[in-house]
C-alpha positions in Angstrom: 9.9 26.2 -8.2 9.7 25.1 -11.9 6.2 23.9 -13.3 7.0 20.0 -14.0 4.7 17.0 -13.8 3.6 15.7 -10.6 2.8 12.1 -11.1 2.6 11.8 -7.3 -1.0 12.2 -6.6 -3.6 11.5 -3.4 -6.7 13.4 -2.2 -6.6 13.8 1.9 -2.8 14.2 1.5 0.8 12.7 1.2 3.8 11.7 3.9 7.4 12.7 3.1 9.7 11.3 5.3 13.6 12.2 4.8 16.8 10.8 6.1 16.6 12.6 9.9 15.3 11.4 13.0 12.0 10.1 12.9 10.4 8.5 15.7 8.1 5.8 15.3 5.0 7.6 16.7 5.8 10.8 14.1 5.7 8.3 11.5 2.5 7.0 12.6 0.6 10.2 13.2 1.8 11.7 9.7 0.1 8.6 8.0 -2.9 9.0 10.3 -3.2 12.6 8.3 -1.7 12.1 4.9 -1.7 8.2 4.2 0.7 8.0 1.1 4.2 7.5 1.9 7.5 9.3 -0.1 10.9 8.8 1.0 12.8 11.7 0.1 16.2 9.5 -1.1 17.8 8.1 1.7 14.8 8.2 3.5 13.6 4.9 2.4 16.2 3.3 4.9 14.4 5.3 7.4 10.9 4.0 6.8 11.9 0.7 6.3 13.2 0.3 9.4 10.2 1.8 10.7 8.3 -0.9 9.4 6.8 0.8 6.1 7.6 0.2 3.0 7.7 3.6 0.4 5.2 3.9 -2.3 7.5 5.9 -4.0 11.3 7.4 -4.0 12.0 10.4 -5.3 15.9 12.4 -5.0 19.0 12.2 -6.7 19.6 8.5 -5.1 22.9 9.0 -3.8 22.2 7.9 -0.2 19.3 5.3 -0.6 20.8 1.9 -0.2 20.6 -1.4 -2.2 18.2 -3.2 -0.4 15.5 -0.5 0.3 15.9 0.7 -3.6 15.0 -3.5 -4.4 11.7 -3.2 -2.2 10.4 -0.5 -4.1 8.6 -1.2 -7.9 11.5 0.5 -10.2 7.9 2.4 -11.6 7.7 4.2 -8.2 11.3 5.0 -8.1 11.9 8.5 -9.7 15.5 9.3 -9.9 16.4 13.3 -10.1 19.8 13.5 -11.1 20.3 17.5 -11.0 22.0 18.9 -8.2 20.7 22.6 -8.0 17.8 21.5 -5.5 17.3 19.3 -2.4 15.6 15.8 -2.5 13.1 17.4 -0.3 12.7 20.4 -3.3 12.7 17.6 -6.0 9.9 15.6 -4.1 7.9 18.7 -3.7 7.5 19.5 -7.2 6.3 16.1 -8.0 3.7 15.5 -5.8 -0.1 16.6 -6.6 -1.8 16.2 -3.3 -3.3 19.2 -0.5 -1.2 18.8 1.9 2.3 17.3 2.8 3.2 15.9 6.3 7.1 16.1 6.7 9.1 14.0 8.7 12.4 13.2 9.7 14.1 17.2 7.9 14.7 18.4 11.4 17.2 16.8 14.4 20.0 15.7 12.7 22.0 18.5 10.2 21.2 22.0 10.7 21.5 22.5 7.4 19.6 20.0 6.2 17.1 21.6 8.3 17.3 25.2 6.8 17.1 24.2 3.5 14.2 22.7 4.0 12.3 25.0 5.6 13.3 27.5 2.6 11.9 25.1 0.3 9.0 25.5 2.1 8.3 28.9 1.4 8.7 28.7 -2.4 5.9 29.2 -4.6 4.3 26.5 -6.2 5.3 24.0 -3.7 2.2 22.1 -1.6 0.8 23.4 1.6 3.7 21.3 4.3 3.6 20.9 7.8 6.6 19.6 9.3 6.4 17.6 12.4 10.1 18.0 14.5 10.6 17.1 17.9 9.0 19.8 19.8 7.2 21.8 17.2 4.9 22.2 14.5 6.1 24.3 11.4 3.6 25.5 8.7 4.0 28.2 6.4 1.8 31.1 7.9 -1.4 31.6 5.4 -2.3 35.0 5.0 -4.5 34.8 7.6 -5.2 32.3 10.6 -7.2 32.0 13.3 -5.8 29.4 16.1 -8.0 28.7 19.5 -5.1 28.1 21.3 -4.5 27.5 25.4 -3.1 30.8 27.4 0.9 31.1 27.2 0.8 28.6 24.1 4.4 29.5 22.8 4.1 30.9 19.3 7.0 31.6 17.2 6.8 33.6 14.2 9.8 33.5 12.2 10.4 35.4 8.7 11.8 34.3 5.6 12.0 37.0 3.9 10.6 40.4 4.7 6.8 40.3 6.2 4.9 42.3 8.0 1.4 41.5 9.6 -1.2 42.4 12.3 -2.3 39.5 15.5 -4.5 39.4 18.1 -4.7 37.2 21.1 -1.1 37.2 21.4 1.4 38.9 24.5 3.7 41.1 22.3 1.3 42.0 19.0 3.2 41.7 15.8 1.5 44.7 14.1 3.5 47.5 12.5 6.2 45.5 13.2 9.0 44.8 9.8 10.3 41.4 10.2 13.4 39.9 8.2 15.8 37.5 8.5 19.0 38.4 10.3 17.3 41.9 11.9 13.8 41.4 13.4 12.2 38.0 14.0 9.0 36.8 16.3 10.1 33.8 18.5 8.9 33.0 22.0 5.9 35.3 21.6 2.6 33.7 23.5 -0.8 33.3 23.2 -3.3 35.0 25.5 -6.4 33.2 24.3 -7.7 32.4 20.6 -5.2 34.4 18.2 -5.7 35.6 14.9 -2.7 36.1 12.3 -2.8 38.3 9.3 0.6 38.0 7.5 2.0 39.7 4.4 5.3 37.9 3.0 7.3 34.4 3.7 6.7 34.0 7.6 7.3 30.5 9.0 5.1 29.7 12.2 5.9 27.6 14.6 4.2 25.8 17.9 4.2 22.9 20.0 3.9 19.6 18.5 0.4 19.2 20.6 -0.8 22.2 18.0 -0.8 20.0 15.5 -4.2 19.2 15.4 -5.4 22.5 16.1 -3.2 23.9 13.1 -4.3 21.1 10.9 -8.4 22.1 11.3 -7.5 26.3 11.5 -5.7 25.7 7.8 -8.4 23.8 6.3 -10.7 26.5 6.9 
């Protein structure tokens, strides 16, 4: 991702919520971790109609409509006319913040979806965890170490190619070349606490009750 300025800034963290399905109670429990709210384009209708109002839009502006562009200050509306990147991408590089809760990229367009997971494992972009219906999807660090319940599912899936080492898990990962479109991890499970080392782009999914679990293990 190219170095620009990120005028987006807050210390515990920031919400991005795009133009998918978003319930109410994701919303709510991405605020709860990362209080300061981005609407991804188009995903200012969203929040709105959630009941929360952007402190800041940030896309190419092609699918935010009239009324929710008004209710945000034209100072907090940052218009990225390029087309080479997603709004997701081009809210990314602006923000300054550890961490980035992401709502409302997954349940709608698959391909939506895919892009932005692979913007999520660009460098230079912040640390995201994406909340969609049924999971939790991080960016696996390097290593992790997750105390989680016995036959936790635990996906591992690669986006690019990665190799690593686990413990605490059914079907161990180690020696084991993953890339997309030959070898991928999904459905694994967890035996007890489980401990990731991972080398290369590997996406990690669980279930959305992980999320607090994965939110303490990364800040470690």
């Amino acid at each position: 991702m190219v170095d620009q300025p990120r005028p987006v800034r807050h210390l515990r963290g920031v919400t991005v919520i795009g133009g998918g399905m978003v319930t109410p109670a994701d919303l709510s429990v991405a605020l709860s971790v990362a209080p300061l709210l981005v609407a991804a384009d188009g995903g200012a209708d969203r929040a709105l109609a959630l009941g929360h109002a952007p402190d800041w839009v940030i896309g190419d502006l092609d699918s935010i409509s009239d009324p929710a562009r008004r209710s945000v200050p034209a100072a907090r509306v940052l218009e990225v006319a390029e087309q080479d990147s997603t709004d997701f991408a081009k809210c990314l590089g602006r923000i300054d913040a550890p961490l980035v809760m992401a709502v409302g990229f997954a349940g709608l367009r698959l391909d939506h979806t895919l892009a932005a997971l692979t913007v999520m494992v660009q460098p230079g972009v912040p640390r995201v965890v994406m909340l969609a219906s049924d999971d939790v999807i991080v960016l696996c660090p390097p290593r992790l170490t997750l105390p989680l319940m016995p036959g936790t599912r635990v996906s591992l899936y690669p986006m690019g190619p990665a190799r690593g080492s686990s413990q605490g898990l059914e079907w161990p990962i180690d020696g084991i070349d993953f890339a997309p479109g030959q070898r991928v991890g999904t459905s694994n499970r967890a035996t007890g606490l489980v401990s990731l080392r991972v080398q290369g782009p590997m996406l990690l999914m669980l279930p959305r009750d992980c999320l607090g679990t994965v939110l303490t293990a990364m800040q470690r």
